[in-house]
C-alpha positions, 0 to 999 in steps of 0.5 A, spaced: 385 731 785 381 733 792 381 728 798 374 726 797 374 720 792 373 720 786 367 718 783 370 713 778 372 709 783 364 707 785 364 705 777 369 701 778 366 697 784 359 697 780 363 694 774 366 689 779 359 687 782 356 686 774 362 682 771 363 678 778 355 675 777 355 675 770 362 671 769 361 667 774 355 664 772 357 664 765 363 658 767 359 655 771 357 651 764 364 647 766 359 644 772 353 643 769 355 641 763 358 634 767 351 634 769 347 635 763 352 629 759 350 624 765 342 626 765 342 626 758 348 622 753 348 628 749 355 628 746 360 632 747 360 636 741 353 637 741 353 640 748 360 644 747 355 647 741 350 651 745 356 654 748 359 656 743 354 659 740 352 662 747 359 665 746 358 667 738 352 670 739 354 675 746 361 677 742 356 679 736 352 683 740 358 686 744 357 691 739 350 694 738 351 693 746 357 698 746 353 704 740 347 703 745 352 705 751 355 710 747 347 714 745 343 711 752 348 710 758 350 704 762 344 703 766 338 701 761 343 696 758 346 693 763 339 693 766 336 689 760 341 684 760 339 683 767 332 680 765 336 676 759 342 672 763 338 671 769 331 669 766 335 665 761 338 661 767 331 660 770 328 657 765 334 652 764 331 648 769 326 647 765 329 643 759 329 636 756 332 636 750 337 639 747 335 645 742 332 648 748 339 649 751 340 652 745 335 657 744 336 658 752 342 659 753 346 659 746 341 666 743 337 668 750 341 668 756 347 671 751 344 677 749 343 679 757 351 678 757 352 682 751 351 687 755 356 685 762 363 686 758 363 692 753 358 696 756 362 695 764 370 696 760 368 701 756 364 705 762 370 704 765 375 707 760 371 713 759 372 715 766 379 714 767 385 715 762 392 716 766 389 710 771 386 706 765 390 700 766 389 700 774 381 701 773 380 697 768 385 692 771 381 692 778 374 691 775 374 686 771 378 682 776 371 681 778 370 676 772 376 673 775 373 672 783 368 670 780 371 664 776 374 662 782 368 663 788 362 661 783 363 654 780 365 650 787 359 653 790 355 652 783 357 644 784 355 644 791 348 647 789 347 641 784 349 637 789 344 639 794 339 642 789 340 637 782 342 641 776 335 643 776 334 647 782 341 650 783 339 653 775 333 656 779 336 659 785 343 661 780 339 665 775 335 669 781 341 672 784 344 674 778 338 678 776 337 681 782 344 682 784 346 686 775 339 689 776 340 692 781 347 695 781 347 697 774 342 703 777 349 705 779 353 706 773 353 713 770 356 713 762 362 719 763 365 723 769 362 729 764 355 726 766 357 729 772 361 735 771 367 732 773 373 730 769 377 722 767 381 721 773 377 727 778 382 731 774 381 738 774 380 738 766 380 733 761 387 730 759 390 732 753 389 728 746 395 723 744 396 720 737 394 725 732 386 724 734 381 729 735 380 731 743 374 726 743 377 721 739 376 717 733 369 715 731 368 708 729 368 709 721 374 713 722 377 707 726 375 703 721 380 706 716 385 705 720 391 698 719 391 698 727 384 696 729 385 690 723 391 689 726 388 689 733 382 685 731 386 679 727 389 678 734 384 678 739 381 673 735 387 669 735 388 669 742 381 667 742 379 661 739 381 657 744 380 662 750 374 658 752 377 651 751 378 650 758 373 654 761 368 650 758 372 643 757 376 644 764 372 640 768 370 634 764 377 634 762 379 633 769 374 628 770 377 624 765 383 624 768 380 621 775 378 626 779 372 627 783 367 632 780 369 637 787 377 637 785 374 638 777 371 644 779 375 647 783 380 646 777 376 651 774 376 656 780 384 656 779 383 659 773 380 665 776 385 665 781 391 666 776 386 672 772 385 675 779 392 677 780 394 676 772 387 683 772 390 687 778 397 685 777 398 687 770 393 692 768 398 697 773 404 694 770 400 697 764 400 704 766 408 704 766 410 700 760 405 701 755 399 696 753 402 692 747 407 689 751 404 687 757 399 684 752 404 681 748 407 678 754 400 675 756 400 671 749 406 668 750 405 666 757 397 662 754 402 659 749 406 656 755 399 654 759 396 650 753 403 646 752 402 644 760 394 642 758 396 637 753 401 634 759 399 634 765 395 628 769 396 629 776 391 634 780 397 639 782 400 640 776 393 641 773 391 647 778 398 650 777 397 650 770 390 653 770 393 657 775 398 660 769 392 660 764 387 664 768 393 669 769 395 671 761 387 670 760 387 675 765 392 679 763 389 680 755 382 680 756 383 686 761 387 690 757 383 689 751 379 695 752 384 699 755 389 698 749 383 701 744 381 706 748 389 708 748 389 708 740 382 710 738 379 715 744 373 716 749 368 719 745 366 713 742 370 707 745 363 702 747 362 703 739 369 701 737 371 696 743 363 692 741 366 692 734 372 689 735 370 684 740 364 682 735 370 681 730 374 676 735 369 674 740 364 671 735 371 668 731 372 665 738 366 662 740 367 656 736 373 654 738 369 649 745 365 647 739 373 644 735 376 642 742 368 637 743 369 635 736 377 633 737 375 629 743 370 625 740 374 623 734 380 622 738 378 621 745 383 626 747 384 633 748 391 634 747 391 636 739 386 641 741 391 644 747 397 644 741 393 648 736 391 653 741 398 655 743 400 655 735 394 660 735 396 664 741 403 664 737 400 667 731 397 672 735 403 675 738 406 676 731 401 680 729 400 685 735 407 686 734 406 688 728 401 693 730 402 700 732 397 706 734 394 710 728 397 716 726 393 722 723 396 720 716 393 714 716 386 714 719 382 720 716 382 725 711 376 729 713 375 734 717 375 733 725 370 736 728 370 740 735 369 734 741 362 735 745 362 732 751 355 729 751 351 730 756 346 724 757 339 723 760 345 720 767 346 727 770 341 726 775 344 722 781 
């Protein structure tokens, strides 16, 4: 490898900057979501809807996301769902019933996130391969800083500004800052005439698969992308039960709305160290148990929620939340791109993501609707450490696919494409 730094690395960073701004505006729900409740007397489970529907349509096009990063590259993608998320988020301004909340942030902003997740982490994957945990890692530990820096400051703003006025001033700087940095991204290092890793050639193929990978119709046949898929959905459900619900959770439990969100930035702060410290962590002692280890660590956290009462506690257990959350959602593209290869890895990681994250989506919905039956968040909190302990089982159950029981066709010669991005 050569002095000079790696191009890679200023993927990494642009991946960072999209995910900080796309994430941090998507948990800033738990903020508004107080608000939106003492403005208009919506139920819980109403509210609790437009998210997960947000959630479910996001998940859902994290696939069409990934194939059209795979055929047109990054930066016309991300750059779309610019206009989606940060427009969406001005014209929530503007509501005053809810159904427009559903339209506008449940279909229309969620398109434009659609293109953050799959599109930056699968980019990432296909520029490095031996540092794939450690990129990845620090990538979307945007997402996480994001989560931490965001809502408080987001709750400042509807402070100063109404619910109204920081939507206005939130999506404007989440237009420019995703529109502009998607510019920077480039689809593979192959775009460039470089390698993964700036290696002077392209690593070598492992498990049996073509040197480019599998395709996503061979992937499909294997037991490990199943396996996988059923998973991630488990861990998933109820991933978003406390990103959601946090701060209306502490809020019921008395304390103030600024002590509430901040609730909501410790979750951030333990996926910032869970992203960083794990994904390296993943690079030495592999990818499936570094993940099994963040699910048992998330059965841990919902047992604290369904406990805890004091505001020190909450922090400390939001705190192991963010971090086994970090920990799994960091690695899930890694894991695949390890499994199944580059070639196609937007196409196959959008595919499972739609799978688990579309199942995901209506776990907020579950949690709202639990709370106002019992007026209680604890049977929910149980249930989500039972789902975590489903998936663990299932991951241990699965293995990486061996050429014996993927495909039975041909493989064909693996061709970098070269996209339309070799311009710098």
């Amino acid at each position: 490898m050569t002095s000079r730094l790696f191009h890679g690395w200023r993927i990494v960073a642009s991946a960072f900057v999209i995910l900080f701004t796309a994430y941090g505006a998507q948990y800033c729900f738990g903020v508004f979501f107080a608000a939106l409740l003492a403005d208009f007397s919506w139920s819980r489970t109403g509210l609790s809807g437009v998210f997960s529907l947000y959630a479910f349509t996001y998940c859902a096009f994290g696939f069409p996301a990934g194939r059209l990063t795979d055929r047109l590259g990054p930066r016309l993608v991300i750059g779309a769902g610019a206009v989606c998320l940060g427009g969406a988020l001005v014209t929530m301004a503007a509501v005053t019933a809810l159904w427009q909340a559903y339209l506008l942030y449940g279909v229309v902003a969620a398109l434009g996130m659609g293109t953050a997740y799959v599109p930056c982490n699968t980019t990432v994957v296909r520029w490095f391969a031996r540092q794939r945990g450690l990129a990845t890692g620090i990538a979307s530990s945007g997402a996480s800083l994001g989560t931490l820096v965001l809502p408080p400051l987001a709750q400042l703003a509807v402070g100063a500004l109404g619910w109204r006025g920081a939507y206005v001033l939130g999506g404007a700087i989440v237009f420019l800052v995703v529109l502009l940095t998607a510019q920077t991204m480039r689809r593979d290092p192959e775009s460039l005439g470089l390698h993964p890793d700036g290696e002077p050639a392209p690593p070598p193929s492992a498990l049996g698969a073509p040197p480019g990978g599998l395709s996503l119709r061979q992937a499909i046949r294997t037991r490990a992308l199943w396996l996988l898929g059923l998973a991630f959905s488990a861990t998933w459900i109820p991933v978003f039960i406390p990103l959601v619900h946090l701060v209306p959770f502490a809020r019921d439990l008395g304390h103030s709305p600024l002590a509430a969100a901040w609730a909501i930035s410790a979750t951030g702060a333990g996926a910032v160290l869970g992203r960083l410290l794990m994904g390296a962590v993943s690079d030495r002692i592999g990818r499936r148990p570094t993940i099994a280890g963040g699910m048992l660590l998330q059965t841990l956290a919902f047992l604290g929620f369904a406990v805890v009462r004091d505001l020190i506690p909450l922090y400390a257990t939001a705190i192991l939340f963010g971090f086994s959350y970090g920990t799994i959602s960091t690695l899930f593209a890694a894991i695949i791109g390890d499994f199944f290869g580059r070639e196609q890895a937007g196409s196959i990681v959008g595919f499972v993501f739609m799978l688990a994250g579309s199942v995901a989506a209506w776990g907020t919905l579950g949690a709202g609707a639990i709370y106002d039956a019992t007026g209680s968040y604890r049977t929910a909190f149980v249930l989500s450490a039972v789902l975590n302990i489903v998936a663990l089982v299932l991951l241990m159950a699965c293995r990486p696919p061996a050429r014996a029981d993927t495909w039975r066709e041909p493989t064909r010669v693996y061709t970098p494409r070269v996209s339309e991005e070799r311009s710098t």
